[in-house]
GUGUNU-965153 format. One record per residue: residue in three letters; x, y, z of N, C-alpha, C, CB in turn. Coordinates in steps of 0.02 Angstrom, whole numbers, plus 50000, padded with zeros to 5 digits. Glycine has a CB too. Example, Ala and Ser with C-alpha at 12.3 -4.5 7.8 and 13.67 -1.06 7.14 Angstrom:
! GUGUNU-965153
ALA506604971650390506154977550390506604983550390505654977650452/SER506424988850354506844994750357506455000250394507044997050286/
***
This chain:
! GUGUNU-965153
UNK552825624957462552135622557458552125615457429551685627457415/UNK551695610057467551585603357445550775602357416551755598357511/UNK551035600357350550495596057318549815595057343550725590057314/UNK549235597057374548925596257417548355589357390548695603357436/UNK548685587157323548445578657311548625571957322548425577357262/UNK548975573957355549305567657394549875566157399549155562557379/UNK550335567257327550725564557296551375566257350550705567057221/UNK551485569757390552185574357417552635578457384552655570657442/UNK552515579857318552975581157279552755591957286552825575457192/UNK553195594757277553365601157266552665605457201554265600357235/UNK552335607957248551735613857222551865618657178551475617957274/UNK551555617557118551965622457068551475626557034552425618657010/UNK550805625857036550105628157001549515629557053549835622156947/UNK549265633957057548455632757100547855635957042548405638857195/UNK547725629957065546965628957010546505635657041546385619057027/UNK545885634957013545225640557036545025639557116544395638556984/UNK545185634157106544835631957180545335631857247544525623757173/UNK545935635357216546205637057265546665628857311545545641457302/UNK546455626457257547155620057300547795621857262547015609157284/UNK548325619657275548825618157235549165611657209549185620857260/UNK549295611557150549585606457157550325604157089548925601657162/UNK550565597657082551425599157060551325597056986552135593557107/UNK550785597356968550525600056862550105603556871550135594156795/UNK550235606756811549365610356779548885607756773549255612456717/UNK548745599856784548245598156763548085593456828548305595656691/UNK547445592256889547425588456919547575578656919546985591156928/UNK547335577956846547535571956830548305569156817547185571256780/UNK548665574056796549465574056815549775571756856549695578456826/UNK549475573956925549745571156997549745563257000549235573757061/UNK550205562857020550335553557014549775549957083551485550857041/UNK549685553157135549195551657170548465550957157549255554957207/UNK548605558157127547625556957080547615551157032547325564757013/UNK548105549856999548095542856956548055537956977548525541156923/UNK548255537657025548175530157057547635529757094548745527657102/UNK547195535057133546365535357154546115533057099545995542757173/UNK546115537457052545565535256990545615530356969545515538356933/UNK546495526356963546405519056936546115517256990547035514356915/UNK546105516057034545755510557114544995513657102546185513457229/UNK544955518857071544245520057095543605514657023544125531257096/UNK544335516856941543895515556904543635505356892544185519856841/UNK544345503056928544275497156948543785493057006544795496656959/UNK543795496957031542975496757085542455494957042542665504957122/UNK542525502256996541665503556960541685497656905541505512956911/UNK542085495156854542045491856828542105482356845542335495156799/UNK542095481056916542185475156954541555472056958542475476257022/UNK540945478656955540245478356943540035474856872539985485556946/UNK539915467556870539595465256817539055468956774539355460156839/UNK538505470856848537935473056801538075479556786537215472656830/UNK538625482456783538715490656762539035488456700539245496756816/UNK539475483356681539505483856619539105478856574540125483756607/UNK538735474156602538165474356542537485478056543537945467556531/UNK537615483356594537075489856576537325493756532536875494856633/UNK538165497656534538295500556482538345496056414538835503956497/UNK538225489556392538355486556340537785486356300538605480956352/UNK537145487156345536625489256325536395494456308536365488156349/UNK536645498156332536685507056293536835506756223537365512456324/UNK537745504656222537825506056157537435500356116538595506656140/UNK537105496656106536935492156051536085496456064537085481556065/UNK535895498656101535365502356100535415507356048535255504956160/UNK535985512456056535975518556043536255516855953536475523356103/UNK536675510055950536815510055851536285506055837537645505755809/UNK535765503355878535005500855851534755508355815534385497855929/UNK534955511955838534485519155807534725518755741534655527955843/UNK534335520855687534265519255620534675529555598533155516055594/UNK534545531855667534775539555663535425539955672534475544255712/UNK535825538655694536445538755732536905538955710536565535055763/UNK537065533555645537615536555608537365544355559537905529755555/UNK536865543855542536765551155501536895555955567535855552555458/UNK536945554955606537085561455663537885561555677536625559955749/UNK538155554355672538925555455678539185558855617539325548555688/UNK538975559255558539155558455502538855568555490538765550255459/UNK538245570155497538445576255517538715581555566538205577355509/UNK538885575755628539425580155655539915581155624539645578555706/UNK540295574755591541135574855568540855582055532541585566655504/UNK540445582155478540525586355425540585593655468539875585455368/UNK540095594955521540115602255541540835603655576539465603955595/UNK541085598455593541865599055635542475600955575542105589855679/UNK542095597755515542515597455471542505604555420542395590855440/UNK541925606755414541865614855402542055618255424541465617655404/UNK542335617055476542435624255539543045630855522542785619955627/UNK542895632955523543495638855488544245635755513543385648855527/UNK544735634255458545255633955478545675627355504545165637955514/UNK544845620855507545145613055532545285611355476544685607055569/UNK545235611655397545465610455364546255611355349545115611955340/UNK546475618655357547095622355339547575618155383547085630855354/UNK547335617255454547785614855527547825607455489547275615155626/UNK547415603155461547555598155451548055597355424547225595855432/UNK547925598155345548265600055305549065602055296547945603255296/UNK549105606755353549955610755390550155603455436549795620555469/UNK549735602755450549945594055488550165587455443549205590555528/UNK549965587355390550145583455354550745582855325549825583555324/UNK550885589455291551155593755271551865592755288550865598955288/UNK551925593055377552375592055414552695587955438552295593555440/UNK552285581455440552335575655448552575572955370551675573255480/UNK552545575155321552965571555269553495574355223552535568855228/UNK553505580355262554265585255247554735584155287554235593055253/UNK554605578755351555285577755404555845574055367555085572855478/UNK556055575555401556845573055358556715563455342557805574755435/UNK556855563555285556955555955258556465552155253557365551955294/UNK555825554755276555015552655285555115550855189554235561355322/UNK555025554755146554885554955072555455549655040554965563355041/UNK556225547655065556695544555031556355536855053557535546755055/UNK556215538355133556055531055161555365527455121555885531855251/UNK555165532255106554175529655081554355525254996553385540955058/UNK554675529954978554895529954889555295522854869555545537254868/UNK555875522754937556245516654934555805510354937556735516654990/UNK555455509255004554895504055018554635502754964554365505655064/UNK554285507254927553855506354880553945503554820553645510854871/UNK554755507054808555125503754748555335496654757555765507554732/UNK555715491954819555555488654832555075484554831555655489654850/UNK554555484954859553725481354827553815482254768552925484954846/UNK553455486954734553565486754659553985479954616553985493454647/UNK554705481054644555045476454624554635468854629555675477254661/UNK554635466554682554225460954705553815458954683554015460954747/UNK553375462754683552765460554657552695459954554552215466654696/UNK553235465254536553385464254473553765456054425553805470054474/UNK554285456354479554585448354485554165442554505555115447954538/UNK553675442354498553335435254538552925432754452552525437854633/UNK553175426554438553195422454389552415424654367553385414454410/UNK552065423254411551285422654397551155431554380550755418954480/UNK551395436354400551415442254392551575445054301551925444054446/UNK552045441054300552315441054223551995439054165552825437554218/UNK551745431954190551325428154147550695433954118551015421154194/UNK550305435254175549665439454180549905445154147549375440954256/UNK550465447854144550475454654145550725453454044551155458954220/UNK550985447754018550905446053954550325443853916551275442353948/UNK550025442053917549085439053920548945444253902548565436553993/UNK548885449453973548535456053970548675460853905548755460054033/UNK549415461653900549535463853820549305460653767550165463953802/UNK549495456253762549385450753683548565452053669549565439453701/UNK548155451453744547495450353715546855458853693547155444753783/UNK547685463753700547245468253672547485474053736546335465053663/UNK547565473653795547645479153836548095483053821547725477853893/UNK548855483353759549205486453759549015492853718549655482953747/UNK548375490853671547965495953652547915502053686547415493853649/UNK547685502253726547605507553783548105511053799547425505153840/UNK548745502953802549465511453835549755511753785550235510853906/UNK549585508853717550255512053674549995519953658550435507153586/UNK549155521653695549005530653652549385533653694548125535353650/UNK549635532353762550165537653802550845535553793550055538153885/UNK551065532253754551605532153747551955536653680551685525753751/UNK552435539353685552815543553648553175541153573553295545453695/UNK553185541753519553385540453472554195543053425552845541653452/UNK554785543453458554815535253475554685536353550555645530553455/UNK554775529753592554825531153655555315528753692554355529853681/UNK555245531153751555925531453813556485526353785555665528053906/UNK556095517253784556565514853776557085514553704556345510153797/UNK556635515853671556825514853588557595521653597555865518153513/UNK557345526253631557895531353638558375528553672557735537553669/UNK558325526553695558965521553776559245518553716558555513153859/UNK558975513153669559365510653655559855512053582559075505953666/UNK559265518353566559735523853500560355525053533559365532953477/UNK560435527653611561035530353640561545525553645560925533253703/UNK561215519653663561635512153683562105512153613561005503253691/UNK561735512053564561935510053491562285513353473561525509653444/UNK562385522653473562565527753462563375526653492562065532753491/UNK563285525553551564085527553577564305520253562564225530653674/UNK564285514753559564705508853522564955508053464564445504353518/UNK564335508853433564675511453355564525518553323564405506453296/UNK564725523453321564735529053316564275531153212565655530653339/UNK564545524553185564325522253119563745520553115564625517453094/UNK563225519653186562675515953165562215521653127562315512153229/UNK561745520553080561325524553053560495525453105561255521252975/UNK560215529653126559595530753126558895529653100559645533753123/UNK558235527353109557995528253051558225527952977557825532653060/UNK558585526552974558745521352927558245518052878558995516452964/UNK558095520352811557715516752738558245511252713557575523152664/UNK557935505152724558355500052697557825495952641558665494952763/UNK557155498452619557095495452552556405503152518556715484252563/UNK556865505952481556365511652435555955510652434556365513152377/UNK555625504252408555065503152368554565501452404555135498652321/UNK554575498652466553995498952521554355502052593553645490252536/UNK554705506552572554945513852600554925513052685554335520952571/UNK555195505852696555375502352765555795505352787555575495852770/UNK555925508352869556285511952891556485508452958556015518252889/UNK557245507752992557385503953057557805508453096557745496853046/UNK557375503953165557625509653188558605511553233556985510653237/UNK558925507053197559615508753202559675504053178559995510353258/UNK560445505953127560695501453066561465500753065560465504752994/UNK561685495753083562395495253029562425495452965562725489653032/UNK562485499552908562205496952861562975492352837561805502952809/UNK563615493652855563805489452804564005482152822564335492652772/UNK563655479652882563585472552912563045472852900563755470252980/UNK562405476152878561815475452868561395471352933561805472352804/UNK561515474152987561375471553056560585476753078562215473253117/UNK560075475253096559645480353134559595477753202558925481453103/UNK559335483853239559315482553291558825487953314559935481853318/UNK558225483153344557595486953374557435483853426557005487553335/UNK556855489353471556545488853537555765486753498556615497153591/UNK555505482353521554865481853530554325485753564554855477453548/UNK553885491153565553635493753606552745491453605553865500653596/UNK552445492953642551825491953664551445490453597551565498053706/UNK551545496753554551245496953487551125491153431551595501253460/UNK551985486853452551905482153409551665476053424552385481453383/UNK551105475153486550805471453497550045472153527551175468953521/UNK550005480153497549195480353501548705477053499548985482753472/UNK548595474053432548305468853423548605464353338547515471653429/UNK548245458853323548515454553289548645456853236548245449753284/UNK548355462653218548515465853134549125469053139547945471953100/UNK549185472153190549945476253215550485469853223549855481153306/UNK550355466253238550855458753268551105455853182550155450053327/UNK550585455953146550575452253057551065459653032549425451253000/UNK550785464153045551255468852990552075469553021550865478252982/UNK552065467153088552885469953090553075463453070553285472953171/UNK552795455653073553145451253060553355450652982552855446253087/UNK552735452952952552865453352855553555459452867551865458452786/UNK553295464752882553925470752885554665464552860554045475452999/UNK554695463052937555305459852948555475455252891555285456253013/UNK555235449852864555225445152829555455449952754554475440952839/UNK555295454252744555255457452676555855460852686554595462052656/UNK556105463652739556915465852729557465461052752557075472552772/UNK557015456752750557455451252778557865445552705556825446052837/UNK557515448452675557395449952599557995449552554557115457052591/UNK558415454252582558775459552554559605457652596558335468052573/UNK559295453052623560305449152678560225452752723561365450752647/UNK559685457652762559625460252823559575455252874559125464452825/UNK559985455852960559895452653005559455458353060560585449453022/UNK559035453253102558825458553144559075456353224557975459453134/UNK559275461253260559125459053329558605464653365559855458353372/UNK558065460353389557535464653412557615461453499556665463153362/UNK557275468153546557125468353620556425470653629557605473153661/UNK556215467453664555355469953676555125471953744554815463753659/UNK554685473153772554625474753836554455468953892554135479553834/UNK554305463153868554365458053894554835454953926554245455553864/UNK555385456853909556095456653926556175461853966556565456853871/UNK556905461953994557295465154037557565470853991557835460354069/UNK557415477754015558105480353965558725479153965558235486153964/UNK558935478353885559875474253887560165481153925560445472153779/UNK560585480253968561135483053950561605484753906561305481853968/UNK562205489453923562555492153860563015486053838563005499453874/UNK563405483653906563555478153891563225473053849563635476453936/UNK562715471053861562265464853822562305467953750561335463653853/UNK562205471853726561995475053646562715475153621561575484053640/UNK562925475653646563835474053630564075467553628564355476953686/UNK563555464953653563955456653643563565454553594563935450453711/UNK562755453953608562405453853538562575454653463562035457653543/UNK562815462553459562885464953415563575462153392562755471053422/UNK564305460953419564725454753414564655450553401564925452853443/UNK564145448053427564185441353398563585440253317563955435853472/UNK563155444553316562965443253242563585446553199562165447053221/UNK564035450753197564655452253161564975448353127565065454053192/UNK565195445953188565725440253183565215433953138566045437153278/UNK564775433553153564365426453118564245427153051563625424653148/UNK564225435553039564175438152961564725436552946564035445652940/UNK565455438252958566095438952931566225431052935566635444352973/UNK565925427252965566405419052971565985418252901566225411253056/UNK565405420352882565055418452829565245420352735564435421352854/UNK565485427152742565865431552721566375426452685566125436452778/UNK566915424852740567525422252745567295414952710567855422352825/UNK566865412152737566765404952707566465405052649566385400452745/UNK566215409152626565735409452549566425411952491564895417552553/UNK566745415852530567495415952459567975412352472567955423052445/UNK567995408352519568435403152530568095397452479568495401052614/UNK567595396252475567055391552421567265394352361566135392352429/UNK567115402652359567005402852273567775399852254566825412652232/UNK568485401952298568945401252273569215394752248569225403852304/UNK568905390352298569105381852309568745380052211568425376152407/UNK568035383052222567845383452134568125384052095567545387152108/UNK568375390152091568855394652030569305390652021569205402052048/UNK569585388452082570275383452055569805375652055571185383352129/UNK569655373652046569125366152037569255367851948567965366752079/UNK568985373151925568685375451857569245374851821568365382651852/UNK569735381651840570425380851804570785373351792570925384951847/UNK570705369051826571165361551842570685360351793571225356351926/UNK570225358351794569565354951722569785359151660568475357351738/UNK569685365651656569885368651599570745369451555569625374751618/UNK571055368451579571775365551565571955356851590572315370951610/UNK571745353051550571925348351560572685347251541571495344951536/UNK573065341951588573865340651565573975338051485574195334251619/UNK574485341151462574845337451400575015332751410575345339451373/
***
């Protein structure tokens, strides 16, 4: 049996009406497609048919009714038992395919990046703290938090000696938050908190100044910065060491050059 739409091709369906033809669907047939294109190109060759239909629609969104009628159709289409659930399982499906969720996450992290790196991004995004917005995120942030822990661990496995929380003056019962104590080195993260606002900014700088007091050095990181690496806190922390011990080394190299200055004055030759 042949197609009885033109096409020549092999009869595989008969519709109600008793033709047959080589889809299920009359518009399928490659013959019927190409009538209707020739036919719909006819109808539209007609100027005044399409600025009669152009006049329809600007007629019909002149109606002051029309979107409230589109707008309760969506909704009744959208009630309908079950177009919700189908959506939904559609969605669903479409972002459980394989690598859909790695690919979205990556992109995004990417941007992120970008848009985080852009000079003018940075600037704004320091302003915004200093002038009071860090208020807001230091109440969700954790005490200590994420980073201050990163860098307890950083500190932890380099020198195994460093102290914790750490009291380095009794009497105004100042506490840091990781200590060498016997290079008397600190080393802290700056977090959101300590730049809430200007009274928070004055007390960590007195803090500092007052154990600073006592031959304490500090090396502080803030969020403004990059987090150091383990590497970086290791070189840091090297190199204030070493700057203590050349100091160390040169202050009894003095007293000694003294001691003997003194002795030579105090035994004069016979």
């Amino acid at each position: 049996m042949i197609c009885e739409y033109g096409c020549g091709q092999e009869a595989r369906h008969q519709f109600k009406n008793g033709k047959w033809c080589c889809g299920n669907r009359w518009e399928k047939c490659s013959s019927s497609r190409r009538k209707r294109s020739k036919l719909n190109k006819e109808i539209w060759s007609d100027i005044s048919l399409k600025e009669r239909q152009s006049e329809i629609i600007k007629r019909v969104w002149r109606d002051p009714t029309t979107k409230e009628k589109i707008t309760e159709a969506q909704k009744e289409g959208w009630n309908k038992p079950g177009v919700k659930e189908h959506q939904s399982k559609l969605s669903k499906q479409a972002w459980n395919k394989l690598g859909v969720k790695e690919k979205f996450a990556e992109i995004m992290k990417e941007v992120q990046k970008e848009v985080q790196n852009r000079p003018e991004m940075k600037k704004r995004h320091r302003e915004l703290m200093l002038n009071g917005a860090s208020a807001h995120a230091a109440s969700f942030i954790k005490n200590p938090s994420k980073e201050e822990l990163a860098l307890r661990k950083i500190v932890k496995e380099l020198y195994p000696q460093a102290e914790h929380t750490y009291k380095v003056l009794d009497i105004r019962e100042y506490t840091v938050d990781n200590a060498l104590v016997e290079e008397k080195i600190v080393i802290e993260f700056d977090g959101y908190h300590h730049f809430k606002n200007q009274e928070a900014i004055g007390y960590h700088d007195k803090r500092q100044k007052e154990i600073e007091t006592q031959d304490w050095r500090f090396i502080r990181y803030n969020i403004f910065q990059k987090f150091p690496s383990k590497e970086q806190v290791k070189q840091d922390i090297d190199n204030f060491i070493n700057e203590v011990r050349g100091k160390l080394k040169k202050g009894s190299q003095e007293g000694i050059d003294a001691t003997a200055n003194k002795n030579v004055c105090t035994h004069p030759e016979i």
